[in-house]
C-alpha positions in Angstrom: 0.0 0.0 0.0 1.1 3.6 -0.1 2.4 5.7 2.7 3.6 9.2 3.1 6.7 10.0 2.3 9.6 12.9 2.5 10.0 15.6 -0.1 12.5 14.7 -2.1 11.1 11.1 -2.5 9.1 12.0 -5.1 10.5 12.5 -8.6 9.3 15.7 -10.8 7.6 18.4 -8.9 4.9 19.3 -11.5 2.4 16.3 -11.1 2.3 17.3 -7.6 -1.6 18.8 -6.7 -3.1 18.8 -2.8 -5.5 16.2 -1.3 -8.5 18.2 -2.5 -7.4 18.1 -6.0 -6.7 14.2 -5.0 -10.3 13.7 -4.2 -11.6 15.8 -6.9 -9.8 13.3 -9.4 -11.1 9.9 -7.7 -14.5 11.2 -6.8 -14.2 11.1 -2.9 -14.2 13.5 -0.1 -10.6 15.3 1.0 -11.5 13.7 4.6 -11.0 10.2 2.8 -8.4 11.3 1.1 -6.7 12.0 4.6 -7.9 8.7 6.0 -6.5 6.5 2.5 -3.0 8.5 3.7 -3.2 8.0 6.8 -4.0 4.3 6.5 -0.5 3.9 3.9 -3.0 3.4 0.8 -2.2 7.1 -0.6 1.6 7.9 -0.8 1.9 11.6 0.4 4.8 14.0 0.5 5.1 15.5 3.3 6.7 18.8 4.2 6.7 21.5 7.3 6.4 24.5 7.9 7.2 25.4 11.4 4.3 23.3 13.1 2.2 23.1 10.1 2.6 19.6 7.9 1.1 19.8 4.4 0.8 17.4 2.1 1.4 17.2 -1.5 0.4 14.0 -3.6 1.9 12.8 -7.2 -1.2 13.2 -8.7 0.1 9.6 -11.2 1.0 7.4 -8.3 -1.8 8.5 -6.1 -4.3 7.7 -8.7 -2.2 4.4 -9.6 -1.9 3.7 -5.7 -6.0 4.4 -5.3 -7.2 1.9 -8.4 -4.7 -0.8 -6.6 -6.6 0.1 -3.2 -10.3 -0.5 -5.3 -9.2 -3.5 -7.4 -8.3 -5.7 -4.3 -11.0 -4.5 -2.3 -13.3 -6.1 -5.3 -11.5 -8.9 -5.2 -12.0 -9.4 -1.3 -15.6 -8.4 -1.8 -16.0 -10.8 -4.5 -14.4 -14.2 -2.8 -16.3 -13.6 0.2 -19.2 -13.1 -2.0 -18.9 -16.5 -3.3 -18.3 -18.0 -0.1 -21.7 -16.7 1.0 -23.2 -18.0 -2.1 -21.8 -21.0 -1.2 -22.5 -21.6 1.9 -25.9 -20.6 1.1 -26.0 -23.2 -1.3 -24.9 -25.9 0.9 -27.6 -24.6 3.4 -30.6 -24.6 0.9 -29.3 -28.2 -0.4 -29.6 -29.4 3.5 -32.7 -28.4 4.1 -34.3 -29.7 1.0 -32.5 -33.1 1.8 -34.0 -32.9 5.3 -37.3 -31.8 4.1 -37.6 -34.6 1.5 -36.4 -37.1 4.5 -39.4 -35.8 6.8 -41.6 -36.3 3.9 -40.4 -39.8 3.5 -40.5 -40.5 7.4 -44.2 -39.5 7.5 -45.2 -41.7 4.5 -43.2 -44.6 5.9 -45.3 -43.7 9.3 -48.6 -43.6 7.2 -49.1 -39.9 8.4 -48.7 -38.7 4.8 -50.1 -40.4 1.5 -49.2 -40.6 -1.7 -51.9 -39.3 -4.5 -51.5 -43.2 -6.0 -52.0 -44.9 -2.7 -54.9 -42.9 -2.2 -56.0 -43.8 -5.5 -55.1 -47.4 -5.1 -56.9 -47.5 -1.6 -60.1 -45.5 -3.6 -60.4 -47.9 -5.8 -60.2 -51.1 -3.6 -63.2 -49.1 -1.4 -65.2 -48.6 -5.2 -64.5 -52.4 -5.7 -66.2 -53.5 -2.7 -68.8 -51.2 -3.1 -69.4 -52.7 -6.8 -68.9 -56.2 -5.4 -71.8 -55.5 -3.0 -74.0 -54.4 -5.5 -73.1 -57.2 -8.4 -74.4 -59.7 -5.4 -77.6 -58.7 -4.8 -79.8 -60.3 -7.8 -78.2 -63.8 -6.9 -79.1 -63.0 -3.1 -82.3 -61.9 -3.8 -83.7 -63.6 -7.5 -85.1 -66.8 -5.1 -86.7 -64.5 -2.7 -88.4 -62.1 -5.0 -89.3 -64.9 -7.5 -92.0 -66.0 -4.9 -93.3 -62.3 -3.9 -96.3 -60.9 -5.7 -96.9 -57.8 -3.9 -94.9 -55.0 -5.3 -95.2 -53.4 -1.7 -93.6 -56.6 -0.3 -90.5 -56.4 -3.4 -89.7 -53.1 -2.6 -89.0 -53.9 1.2 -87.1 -56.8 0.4 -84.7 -54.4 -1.9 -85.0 -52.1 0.6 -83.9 -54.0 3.4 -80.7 -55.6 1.3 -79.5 -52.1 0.2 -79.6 -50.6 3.9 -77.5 -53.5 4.4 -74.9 -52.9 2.2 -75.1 -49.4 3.4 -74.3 -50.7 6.8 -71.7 -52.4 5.8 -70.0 -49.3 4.2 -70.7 -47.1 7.3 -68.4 -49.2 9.2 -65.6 -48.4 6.7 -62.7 -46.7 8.8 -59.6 -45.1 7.8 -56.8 -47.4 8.4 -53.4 -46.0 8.8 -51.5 -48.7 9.0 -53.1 -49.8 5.7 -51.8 -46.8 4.0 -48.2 -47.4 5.8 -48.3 -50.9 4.6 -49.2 -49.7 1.0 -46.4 -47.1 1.0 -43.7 -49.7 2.7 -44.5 -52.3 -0.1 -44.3 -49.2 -2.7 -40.7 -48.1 -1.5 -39.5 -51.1 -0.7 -38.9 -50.4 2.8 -39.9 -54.0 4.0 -37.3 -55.6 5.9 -38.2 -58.9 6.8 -36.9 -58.2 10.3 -40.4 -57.5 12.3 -39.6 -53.9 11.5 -43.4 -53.0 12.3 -43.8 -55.6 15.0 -41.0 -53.5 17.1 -42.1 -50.2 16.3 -45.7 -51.1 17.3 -44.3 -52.7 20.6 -41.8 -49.2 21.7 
């Protein structure tokens, strides 16, 4: 960096302008001017006069001194930058990868469900239904063979359908089904009484 310096240091005399000049030139204050000196950035020439010190700058090496000063600044600014970016990175990446294992922990639990075991589990409820309903003229052909009064027919239907209703009201939502469907899916059986021990703790 630069620092201040004696007169007679310095080589020609005519570059030589004040620090207000100085900060004129690069666009700053003549208090940071001062401060880039007194730091050693800016070389100065110093001379006195009785207890006054001024300060005379090459106007060439100041400016040359200064762009140093800015360049590795932006190269500080710009490393640290990417270290941010990252370590941001790495942080974003984590969290996804912990998000994504919370997911999979809650579908292996059967507190979350995939769209297709939903589907799957739909669709086995929709075939029992149908099953239920396929069965009713072979329960009921024998029966309603012998009735004559439509009055009599109509509760006989009635009575077999409220049935099967019944039967669907007692449908519950079975976690461990949908566990059991999602283990299967994944491939997270183990043969090893996996579920018997977590069912035990």
């Amino acid at each position: 960096m630069g620092k201040a310096v004696n007169a007679g240091d310095t080589g020609g005399q005519g570059s030589m302008v004040t620090s207000s000049e100085i900060a004129k030139l690069i666009g700053k204050t003549t208090k940071t001017v001062q401060d880039l000196t007194n730091n050693g950035i800016l070389p100065a020439v110093e001379t006195k006069n009785g207890k006054r010190v001024s300060r005379k700058y090459d106007k060439y090496e100041t400016i040359r001194a200064y762009i140093g000063y800015v360049e590795e600044r932006a190269l500080k600014k710009n490393g640290t930058d990417r270290e941010q970016e990252k370590l941001q990175v790495e942080v974003e990446t984590k969290k996804t990868r912990l998000k994504m294992f919370q997911l999979q922990l809650e579908e292996l639990e059967g507190r979350l469900h995939a769209s297709e075991d939903v589907e799957s589990m739909t669709d086995d409820l929709v075939l029992c239904v149908r099953s239920s309903l396929l069965a009713v003229p072979g329960q009921l052909a024998v029966d309603l063979a012998e009735m004559s009064d439509a009055t009599e027919v109509s509760a006989r239907l009635l009575e077999t359908v409220c049935g099967i209703l019944d039967d669907l009201s007692s449908y519950k939502y079975d976690r461990k089904a949908y566990e059991k469907r999602a283990r299967e899916r994944k491939g997270w059986e183990d043969g090893n009484g996996g579920e018997d021990r977590r069912e035990k703790d």
